[in-house]
ROFI-386407 format. One record per residue (C-alpha): y, x, z; residue number from 1. Coordinates in pm, whole numbers. Example, Ala and Ser with C-alpha at 12.3 -4.5 7.8 and 13.67 -1.06 7.14 Angstrom:
<<-450,1230,780>,1>
<<-106,1367,714>,2>
// end
This chain:
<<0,0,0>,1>
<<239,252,-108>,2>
<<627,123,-95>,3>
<<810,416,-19>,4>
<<953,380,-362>,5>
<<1094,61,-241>,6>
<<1450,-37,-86>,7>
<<1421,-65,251>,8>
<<1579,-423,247>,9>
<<1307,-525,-16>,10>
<<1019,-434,222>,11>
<<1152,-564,548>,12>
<<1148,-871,343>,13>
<<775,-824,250>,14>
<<641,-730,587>,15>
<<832,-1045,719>,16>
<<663,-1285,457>,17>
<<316,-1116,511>,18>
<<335,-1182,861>,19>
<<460,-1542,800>,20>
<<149,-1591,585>,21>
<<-92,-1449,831>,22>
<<61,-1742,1134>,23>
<<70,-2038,860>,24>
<<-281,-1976,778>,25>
<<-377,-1943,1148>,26>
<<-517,-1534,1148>,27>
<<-258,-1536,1442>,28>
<<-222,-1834,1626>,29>
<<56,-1866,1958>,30>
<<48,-1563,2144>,31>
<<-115,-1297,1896>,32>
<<-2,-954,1975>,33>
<<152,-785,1638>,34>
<<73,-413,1601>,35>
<<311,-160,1775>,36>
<<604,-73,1492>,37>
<<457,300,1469>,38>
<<95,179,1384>,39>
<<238,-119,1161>,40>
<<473,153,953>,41>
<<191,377,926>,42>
<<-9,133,761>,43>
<<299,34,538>,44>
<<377,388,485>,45>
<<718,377,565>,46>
<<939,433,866>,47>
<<934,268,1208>,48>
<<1323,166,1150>,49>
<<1215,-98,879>,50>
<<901,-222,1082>,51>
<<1130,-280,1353>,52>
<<1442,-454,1111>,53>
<<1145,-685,1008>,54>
<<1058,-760,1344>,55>
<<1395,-834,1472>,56>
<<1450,-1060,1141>,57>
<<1124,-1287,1242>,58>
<<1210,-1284,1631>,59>
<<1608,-1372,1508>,60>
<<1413,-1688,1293>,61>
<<1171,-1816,1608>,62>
<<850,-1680,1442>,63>
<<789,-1355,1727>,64>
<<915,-1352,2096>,65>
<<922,-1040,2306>,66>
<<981,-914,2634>,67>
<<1067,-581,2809>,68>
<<798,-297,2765>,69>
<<537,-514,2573>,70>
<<424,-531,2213>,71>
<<595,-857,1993>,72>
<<366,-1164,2001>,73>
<<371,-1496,1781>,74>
<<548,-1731,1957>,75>
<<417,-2026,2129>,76>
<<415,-2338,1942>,77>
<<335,-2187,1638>,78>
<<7,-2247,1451>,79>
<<-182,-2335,1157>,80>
<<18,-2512,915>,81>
<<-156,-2828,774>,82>
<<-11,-2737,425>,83>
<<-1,-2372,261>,84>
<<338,-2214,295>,85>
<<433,-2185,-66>,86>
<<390,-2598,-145>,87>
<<734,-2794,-92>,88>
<<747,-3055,164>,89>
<<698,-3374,4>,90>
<<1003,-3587,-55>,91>
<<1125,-3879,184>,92>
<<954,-4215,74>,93>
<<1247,-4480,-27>,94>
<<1161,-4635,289>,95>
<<1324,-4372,457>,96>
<<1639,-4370,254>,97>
<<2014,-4605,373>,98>
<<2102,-4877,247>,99>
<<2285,-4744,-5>,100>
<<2052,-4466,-133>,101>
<<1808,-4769,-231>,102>
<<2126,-4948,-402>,103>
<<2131,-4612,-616>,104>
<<1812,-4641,-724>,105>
<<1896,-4770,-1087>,106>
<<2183,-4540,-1157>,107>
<<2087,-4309,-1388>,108>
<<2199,-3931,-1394>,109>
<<2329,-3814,-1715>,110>
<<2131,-3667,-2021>,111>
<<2134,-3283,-2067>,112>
<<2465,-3189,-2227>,113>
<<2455,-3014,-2516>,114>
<<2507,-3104,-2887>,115>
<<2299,-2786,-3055>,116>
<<2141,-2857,-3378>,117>
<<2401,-3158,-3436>,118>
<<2619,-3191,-3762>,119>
<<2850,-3369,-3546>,120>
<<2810,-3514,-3207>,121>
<<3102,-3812,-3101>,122>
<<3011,-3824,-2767>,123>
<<3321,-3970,-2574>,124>
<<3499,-3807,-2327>,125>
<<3421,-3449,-2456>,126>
<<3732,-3244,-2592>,127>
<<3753,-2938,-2775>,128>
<<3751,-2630,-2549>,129>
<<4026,-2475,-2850>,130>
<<4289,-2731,-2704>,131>
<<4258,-2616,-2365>,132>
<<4582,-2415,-2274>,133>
<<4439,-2096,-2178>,134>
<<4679,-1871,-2151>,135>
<<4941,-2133,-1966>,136>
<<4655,-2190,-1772>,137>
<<4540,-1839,-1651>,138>
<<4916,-1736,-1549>,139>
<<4918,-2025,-1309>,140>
<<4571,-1940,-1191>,141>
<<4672,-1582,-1160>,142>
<<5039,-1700,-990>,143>
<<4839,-1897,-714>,144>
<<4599,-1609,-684>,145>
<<4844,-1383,-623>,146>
<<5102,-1579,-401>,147>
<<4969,-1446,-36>,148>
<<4950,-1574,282>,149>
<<4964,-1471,616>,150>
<<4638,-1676,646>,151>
<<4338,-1891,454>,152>
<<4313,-2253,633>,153>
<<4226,-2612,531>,154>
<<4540,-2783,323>,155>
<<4593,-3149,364>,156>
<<4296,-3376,256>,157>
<<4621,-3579,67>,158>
<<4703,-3272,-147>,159>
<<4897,-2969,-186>,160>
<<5293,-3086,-111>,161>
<<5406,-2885,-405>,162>
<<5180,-3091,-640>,163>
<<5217,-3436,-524>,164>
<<5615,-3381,-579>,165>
<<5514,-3225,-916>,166>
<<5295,-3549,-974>,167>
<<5597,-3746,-830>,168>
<<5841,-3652,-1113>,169>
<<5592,-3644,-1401>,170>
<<5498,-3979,-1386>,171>
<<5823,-4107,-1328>,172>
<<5913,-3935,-1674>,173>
<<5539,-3986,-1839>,174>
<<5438,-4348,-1714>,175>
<<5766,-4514,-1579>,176>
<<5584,-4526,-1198>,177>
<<5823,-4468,-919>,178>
<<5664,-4384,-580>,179>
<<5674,-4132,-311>,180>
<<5471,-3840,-255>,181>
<<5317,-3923,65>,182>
<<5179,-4207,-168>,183>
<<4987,-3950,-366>,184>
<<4627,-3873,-290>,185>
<<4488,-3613,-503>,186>
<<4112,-3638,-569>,187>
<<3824,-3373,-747>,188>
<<3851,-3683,-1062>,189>
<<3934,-3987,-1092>,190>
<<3526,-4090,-1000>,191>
<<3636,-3954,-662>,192>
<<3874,-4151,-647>,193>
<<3704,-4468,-750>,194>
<<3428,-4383,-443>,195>
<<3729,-4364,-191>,196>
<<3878,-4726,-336>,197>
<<3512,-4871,-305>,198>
<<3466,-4724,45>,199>
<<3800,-4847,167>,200>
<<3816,-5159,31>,201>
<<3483,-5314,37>,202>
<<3227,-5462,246>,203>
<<2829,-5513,124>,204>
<<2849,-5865,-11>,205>
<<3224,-5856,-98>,206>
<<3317,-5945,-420>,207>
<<3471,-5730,-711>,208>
<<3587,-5817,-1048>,209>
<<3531,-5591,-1351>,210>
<<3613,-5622,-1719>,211>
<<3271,-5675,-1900>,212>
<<3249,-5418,-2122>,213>
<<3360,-5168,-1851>,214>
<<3365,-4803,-1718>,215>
<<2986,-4836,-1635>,216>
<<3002,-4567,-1332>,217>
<<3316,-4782,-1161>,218>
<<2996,-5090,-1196>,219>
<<2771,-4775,-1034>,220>
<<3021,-4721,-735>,221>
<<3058,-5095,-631>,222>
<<2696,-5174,-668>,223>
<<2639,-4866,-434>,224>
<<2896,-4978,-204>,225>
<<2718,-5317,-138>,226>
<<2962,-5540,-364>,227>
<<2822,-5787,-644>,228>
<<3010,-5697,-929>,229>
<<3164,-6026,-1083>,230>
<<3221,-5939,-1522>,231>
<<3525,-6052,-1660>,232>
<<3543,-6098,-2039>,233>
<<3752,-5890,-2248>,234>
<<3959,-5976,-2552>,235>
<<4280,-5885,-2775>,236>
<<4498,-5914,-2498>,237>
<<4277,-5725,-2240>,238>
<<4082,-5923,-1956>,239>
<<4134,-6263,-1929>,240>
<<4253,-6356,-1578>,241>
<<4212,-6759,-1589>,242>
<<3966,-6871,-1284>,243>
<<3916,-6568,-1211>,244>
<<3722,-6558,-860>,245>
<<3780,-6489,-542>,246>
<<3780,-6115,-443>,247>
<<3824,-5829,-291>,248>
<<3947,-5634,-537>,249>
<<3960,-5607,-901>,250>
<<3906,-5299,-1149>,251>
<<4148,-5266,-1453>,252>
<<4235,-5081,-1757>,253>
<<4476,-5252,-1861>,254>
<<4673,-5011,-2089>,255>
<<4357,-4911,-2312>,256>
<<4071,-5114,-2201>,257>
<<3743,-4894,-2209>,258>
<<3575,-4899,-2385>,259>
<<3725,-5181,-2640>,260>
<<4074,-5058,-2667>,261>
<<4289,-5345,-2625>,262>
<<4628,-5367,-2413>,263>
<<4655,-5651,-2166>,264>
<<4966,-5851,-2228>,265>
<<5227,-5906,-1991>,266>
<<5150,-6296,-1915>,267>
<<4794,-6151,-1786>,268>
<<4937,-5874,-1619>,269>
<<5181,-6165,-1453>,270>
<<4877,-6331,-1387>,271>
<<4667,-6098,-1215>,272>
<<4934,-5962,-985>,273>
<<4953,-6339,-867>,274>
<<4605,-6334,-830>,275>
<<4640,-6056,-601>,276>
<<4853,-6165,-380>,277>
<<4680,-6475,-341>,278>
<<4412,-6362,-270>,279>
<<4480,-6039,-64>,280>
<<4318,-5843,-318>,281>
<<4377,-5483,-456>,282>
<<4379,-5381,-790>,283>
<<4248,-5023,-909>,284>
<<4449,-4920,-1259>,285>
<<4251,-4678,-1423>,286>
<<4507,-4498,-1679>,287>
<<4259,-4276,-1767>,288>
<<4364,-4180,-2119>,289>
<<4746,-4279,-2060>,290>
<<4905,-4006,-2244>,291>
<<4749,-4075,-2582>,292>
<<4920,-4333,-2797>,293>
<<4969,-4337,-3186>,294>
<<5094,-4651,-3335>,295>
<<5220,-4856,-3023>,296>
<<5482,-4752,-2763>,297>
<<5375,-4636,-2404>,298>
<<5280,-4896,-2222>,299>
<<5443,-4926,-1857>,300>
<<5172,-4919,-1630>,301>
<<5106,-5212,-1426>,302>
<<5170,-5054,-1123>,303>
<<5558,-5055,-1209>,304>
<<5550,-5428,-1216>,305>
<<5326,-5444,-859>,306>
<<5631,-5583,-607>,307>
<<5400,-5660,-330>,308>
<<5189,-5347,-297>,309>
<<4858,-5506,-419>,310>
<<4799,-5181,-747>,311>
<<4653,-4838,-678>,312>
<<4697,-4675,-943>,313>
<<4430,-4386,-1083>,314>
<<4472,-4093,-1288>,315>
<<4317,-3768,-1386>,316>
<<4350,-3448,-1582>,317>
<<3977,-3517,-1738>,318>
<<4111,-3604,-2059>,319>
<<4460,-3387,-2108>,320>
<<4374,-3066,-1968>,321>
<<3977,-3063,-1928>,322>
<<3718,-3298,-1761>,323>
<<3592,-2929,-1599>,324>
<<3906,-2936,-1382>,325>
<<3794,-3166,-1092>,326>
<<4134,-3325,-1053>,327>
<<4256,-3655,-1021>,328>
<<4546,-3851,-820>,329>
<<4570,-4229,-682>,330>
<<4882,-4354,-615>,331>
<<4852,-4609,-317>,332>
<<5036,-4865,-160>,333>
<<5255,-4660,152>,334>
<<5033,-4947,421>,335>
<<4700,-4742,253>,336>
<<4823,-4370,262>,337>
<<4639,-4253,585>,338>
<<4350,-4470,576>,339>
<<4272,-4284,242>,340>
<<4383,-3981,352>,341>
<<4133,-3969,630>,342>
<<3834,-4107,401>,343>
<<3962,-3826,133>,344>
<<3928,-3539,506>,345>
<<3558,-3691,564>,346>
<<3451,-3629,185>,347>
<<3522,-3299,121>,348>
<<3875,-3259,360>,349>
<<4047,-3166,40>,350>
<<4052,-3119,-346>,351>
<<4043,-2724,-495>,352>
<<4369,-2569,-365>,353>
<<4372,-2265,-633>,354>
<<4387,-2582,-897>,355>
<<4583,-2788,-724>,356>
<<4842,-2495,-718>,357>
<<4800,-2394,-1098>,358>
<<4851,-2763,-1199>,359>
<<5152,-2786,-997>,360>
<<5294,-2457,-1172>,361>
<<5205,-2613,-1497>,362>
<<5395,-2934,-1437>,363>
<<5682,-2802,-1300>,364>
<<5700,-2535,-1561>,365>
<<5706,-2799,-1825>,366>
<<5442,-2614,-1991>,367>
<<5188,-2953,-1898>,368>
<<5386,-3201,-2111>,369>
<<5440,-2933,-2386>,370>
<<5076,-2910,-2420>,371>
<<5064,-3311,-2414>,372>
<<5263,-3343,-2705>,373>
<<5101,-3038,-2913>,374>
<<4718,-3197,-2807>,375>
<<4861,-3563,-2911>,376>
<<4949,-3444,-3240>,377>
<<4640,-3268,-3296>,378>
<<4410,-3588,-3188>,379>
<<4636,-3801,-3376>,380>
<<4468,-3624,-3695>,381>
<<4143,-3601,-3571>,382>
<<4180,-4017,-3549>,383>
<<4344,-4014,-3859>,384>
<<4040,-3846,-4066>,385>
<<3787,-4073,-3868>,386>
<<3954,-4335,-3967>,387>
<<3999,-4281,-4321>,388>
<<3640,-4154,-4306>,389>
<<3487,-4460,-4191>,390>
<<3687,-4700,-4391>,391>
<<3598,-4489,-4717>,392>
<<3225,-4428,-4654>,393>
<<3156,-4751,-4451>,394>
<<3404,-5032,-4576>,395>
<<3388,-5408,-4506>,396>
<<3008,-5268,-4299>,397>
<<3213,-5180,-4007>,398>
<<3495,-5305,-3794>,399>
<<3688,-5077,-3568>,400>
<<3922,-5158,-3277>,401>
<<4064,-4980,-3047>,402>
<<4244,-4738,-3230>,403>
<<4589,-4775,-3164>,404>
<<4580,-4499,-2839>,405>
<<4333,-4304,-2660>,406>
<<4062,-4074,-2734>,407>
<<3785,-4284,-2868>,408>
<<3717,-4580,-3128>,409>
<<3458,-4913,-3086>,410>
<<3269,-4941,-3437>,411>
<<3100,-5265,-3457>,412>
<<2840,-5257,-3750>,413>
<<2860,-5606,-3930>,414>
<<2537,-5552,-4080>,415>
<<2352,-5416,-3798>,416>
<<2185,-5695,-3544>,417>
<<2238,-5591,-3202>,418>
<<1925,-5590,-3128>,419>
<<1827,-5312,-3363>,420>
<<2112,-5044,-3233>,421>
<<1917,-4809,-3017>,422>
<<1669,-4763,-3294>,423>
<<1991,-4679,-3527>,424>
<<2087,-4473,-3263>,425>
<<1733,-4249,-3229>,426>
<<1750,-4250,-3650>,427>
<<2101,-4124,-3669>,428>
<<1949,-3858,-3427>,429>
<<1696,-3698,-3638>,430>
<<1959,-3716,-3902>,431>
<<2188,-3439,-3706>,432>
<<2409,-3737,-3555>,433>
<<2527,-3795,-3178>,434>
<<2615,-4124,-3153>,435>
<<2641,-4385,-2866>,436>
<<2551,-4725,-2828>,437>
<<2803,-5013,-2687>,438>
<<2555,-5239,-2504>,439>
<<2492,-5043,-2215>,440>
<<2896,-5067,-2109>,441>
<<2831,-5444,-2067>,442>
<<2701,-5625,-1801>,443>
<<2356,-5693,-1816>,444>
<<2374,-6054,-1681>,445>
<<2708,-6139,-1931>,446>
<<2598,-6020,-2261>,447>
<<2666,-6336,-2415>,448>
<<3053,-6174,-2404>,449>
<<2914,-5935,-2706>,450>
<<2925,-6059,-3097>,451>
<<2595,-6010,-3168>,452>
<<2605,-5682,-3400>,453>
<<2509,-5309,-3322>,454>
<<2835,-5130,-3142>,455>
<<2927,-4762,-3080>,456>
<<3197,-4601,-2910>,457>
<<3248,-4308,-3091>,458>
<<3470,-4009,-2968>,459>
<<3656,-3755,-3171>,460>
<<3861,-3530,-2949>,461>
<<3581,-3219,-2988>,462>
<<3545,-3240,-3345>,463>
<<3734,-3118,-3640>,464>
<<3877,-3315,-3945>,465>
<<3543,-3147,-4102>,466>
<<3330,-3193,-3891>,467>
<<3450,-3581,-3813>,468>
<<3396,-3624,-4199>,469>
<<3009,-3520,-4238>,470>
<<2971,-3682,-3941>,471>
<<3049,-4057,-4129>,472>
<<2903,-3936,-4413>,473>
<<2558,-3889,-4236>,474>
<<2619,-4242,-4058>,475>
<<2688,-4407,-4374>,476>
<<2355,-4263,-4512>,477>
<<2187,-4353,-4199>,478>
<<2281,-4709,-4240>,479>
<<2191,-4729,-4600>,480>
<<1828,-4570,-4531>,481>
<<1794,-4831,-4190>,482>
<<1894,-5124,-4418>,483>
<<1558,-5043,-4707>,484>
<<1379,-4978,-4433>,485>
<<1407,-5233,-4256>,486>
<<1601,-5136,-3923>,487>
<<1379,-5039,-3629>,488>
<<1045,-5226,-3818>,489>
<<1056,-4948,-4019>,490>
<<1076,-4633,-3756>,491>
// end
């Protein structure tokens, strides 16, 4: 057993394992004398100084106990194990799981990311890693790195000061929202923030209203919270608010509704603020792709028009800077600021301070809203060759909404049953094609609020004009080949 050629660290580790073999199988039980260190490193071949490191590491962990003048023994209480050391406990049965781990059980995690071997992959919410800002970026990093202090401590769960003043001024100028910064809570994204709202603000059993189609992890977080999810149907003018029930709160995007696009008119804006009110209800605003509009003027966010502090309004960097960058902010009525400002200390006591720091010195810099504008223009043609794309290859086949502002366009597929748009899906697939389905953003027990047809919401802001354009290209020849074959009869 010849290790001298071995660090020293690597062997203590080895004796200490060997050892922790020999008790789990039971060659010594409770109370087995080891060998002396000198006898132990001669049969090692190596010195009495790592013998004794490994014996210090197993008495340090409970497996050996000592005492003055006699040799190390195993320790009482220590036996056989019933299963061989190098098998992983089995995992807790659901019956051992809360409440809420069982209401998790149909969530499902995400696929493996990746889009290798794909002609061209419209997977929304993705951007291209050539907009990111990276050399604005690194001198802010680099600014907060080097900015010292006479000591390293826990910031304020609510957020760095200097960036919720930042935040305070650019979406006064940005969105038209006037608030205060202690009304800012910053959060690692906006599904953060959507956790703290569902923790705060509801009860197992409550009630909360969602537009059907929706953001389906906002449906995730109030299922998990206990709440039954009521849908609301969306049309041209957003959700509609008549008879809408009572509840605890309601979920909203009302200035691009995801995944469908449209902008919720002022009467139902009216409305649902009433609704409120009435009802003592809150309202989350998801404005999570704000920043991006093409042929319509920004739309003030319904927060401005909230006179009764009944909005909290939810925003994130995920789709101007990177979805990477774990930041988000809420803006909450002043009556909720320390209630989520504790929840937001119990989570994780506060957001990335480095970031939180760099985003500030972006903002304030102006160099943020410079590279808005240059990223707006540069997604403004990537929507402009998808949709000259789709309405050359595809024609009077498709109908897109949607695409007046954001990142992403709906595509329903007039020719395409519903029925038969996962198998389109899987075919378009094979073909080099990521593309992705509309029917799971709808609620399962409401999808007679869908037209019937195939659907997918098809992203753009990672591709190229080049790219965008094989991509319908492919799509258009995966529809013709679906139609003569028959759709998912002939797979």
């Amino acid at each position: 057993m010849a290790v001298a050629s071995e660090p020293p660290e690597r062997v203590t580790r080895r004796i200490c394992e060997a050892i922790k073999a020999q008790v789990a199988s039971g060659l010594l039980g409770p109370g087995a004398r080891l060998p002396s260190t000198r006898s132990l490193a001669m049969d090692w071949g190596v010195s009495r100084t790592t013998v004794t490191a490994a014996y210090e590491q197993l008495i340090a962990e409970g497996y050996l106990e000592t005492r003055r003048g006699a040799r190390a023994q195993v320790a009482h209480g220590l036996g056989r194990s019933s299963a061989p050391p190098d098998l992983p406990a089995p995992p807790p049965s659901p019956d051992r799981l809360s409440a809420f781990a069982r209401r998790l059980g149909g969530a499902p995690l995400p696929p493996a990311a990746g889009a290798e071997g794909l002609v061209a992959d419209f997977r929304y919410g993705d951007l291209a890693a050539a907009d990111f800002p990276l050399l604005a970026w690194k001198r802010a990093m680099t600014g907060a790195l080097l900015r010292r202090r006479p000591r390293l401590r826990y910031d304020d769960p609510s957020g760095s000061s200097g960036l919720r003043e930042t935040l305070r001024g650019y979406l006064w100028r940005a969105r038209g929202l006037r608030c205060e910064p202690e009304q800012i809570i910053v959060v690692s994204g906006s599904q953060q923030g959507l956790d703290l709202c569902a923790r705060l603000l509801l009860d197992p059993g409550d009630q909360a209203v969602m537009e059907n189609p929706g953001y389906n992890l906002a449906r995730q977080v109030f299922h998990a919270a206990g709440a039954a999810v009521v849908p609301a149907a969306v049309d041209r003018e957003g959700m509609r608010t008549e008879g809408l029930p009572a509840a605890r709160l309601a979920y909203v995007t009302p200035s691009h509704q995801f995944p469908l696009g449209s902008v919720m008119s002022a009467a139902r804006r009216r409305d649902l603020l009433a609704w409120a009110r009435r009802e003592g209800a809150y309202v989350i605003e998801d404005d999570y792709d704000g920043e991006y509009r093409f042929d319509i003027a920004p739309i003030p966010p319904l927060q401005a028009m909230d006179d009764a502090g009944r909005v909290i309004y939810l925003g994130t960097v995920s789709k101007t800077l990177s979805p990477t960058i774990r930041l988000g902010y809420l803006v909450v009525p002043a009556a909720l600021s320390t209630p989520f400002a504790r929840a937001k200390r119990l989570a994780d006591r506060h957001s990335p301070g480095l970031e939180q720091e760099a985003l500030a010195e972006l903002i304030g810099s102006g160099a943020y809203e410079r590279h808005i504008r240059r990223v707006r223009r540069r997604n403004g043609e990537r929507r402009a060759a998808l949709l000259a794309a789709l309405s050359a290859r595809l024609g009077d086949a498709a109908t897109v909404v949607g695409a007046d502002a954001g990142l992403h366009v709906v595509v329903w597929l007039n020719r395409v049953p519903e029925t038969q748009e996962n198998a389109l899906v899987t075919h378009a697939q094979a073909a080099g094609l990521g593309l992705y389905p509309v029917s799971p953003l709808y609620a399962s027990a409401a999808a007679a609020d869908r037209p019937g047809i195939a659907g997918l919401v098809m992203g753009y802001a990672s591709l190229g004009e080049g790219s965008i354009d094989r991509g319908v290209r492919i799509l258009s020849e995966v529809l013709e080949a679906f139609a003569t074959s028959g759709g998912a009869g002939g797979a």
